[in-house]
C-alpha positions as CSV (number, residue, x, y, z in Angstrom):
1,X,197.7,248.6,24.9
2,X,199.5,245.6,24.2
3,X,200.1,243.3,21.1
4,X,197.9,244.5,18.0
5,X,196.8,247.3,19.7
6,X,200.7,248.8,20.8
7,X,201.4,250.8,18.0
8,X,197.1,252.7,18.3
9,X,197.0,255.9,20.5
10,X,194.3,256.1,22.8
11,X,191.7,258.6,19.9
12,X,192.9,255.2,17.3
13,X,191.8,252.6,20.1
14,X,188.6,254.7,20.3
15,X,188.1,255.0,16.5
16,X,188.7,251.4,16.4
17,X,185.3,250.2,18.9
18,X,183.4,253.0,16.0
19,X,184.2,251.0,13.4
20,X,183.6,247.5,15.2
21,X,180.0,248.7,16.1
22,X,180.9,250.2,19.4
23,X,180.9,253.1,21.3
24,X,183.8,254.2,23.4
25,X,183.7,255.4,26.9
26,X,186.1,256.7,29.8
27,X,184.0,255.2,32.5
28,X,182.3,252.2,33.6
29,X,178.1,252.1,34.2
30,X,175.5,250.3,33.9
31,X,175.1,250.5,30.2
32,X,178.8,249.4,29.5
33,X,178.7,245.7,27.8
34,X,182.2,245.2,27.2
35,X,185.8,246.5,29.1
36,X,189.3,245.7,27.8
37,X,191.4,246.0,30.9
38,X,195.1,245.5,31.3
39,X,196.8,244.7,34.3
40,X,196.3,247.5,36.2
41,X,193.1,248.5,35.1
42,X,192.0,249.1,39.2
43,X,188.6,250.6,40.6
44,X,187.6,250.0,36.6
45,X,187.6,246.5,36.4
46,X,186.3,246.3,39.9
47,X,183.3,248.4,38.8
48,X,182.7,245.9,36.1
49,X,183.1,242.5,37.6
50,X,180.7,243.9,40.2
51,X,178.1,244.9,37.0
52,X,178.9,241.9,35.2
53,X,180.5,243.0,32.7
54,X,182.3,240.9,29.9
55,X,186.2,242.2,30.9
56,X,188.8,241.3,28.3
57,X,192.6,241.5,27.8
58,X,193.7,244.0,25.1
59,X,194.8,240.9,23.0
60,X,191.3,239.2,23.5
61,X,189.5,242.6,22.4
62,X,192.4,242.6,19.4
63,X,190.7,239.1,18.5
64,X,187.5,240.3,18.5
65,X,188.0,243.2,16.1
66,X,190.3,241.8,13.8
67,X,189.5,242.4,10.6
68,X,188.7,246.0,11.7
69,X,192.6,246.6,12.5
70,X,194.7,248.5,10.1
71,X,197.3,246.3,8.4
72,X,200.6,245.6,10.1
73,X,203.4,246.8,7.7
């Protein structure tokens, strides 16, 4: 992850969609609403632009759970 989300591990990041409502998820179906992809997020983002899926950067999604985020100290 990039920006906000650099200094979160992967089980943080996860922890993080919990707390905004979410549920996290290593793939991509049918019942995803909502992918944070990075520049090379591959067959992924492919899989969701074909589902039409909502894709977002890591700093858009960083936006969108803001006042979930831990404070930056």
């Amino acid at each position: 992850m990039t920006g906000a989300l650099a200094a979160l591990s992967r089980n943080e990041v996860n922890e993080l969609v919990e707390r905004a409502g979410g549920k996290a998820s290593s793939s991509v179906s049918k019942r995803t609403t909502l992918l944070v992809a990075g520049e090379k997020a591959g067959s992924k983002r492919a899989k969701a632009e074909e589902l039409g899926i909502r894709v977002v950067t890591p700093e858009e999604f960083a936006v969108l759970v803001a006042e979930h985020l831990p404070p930056q100290g």
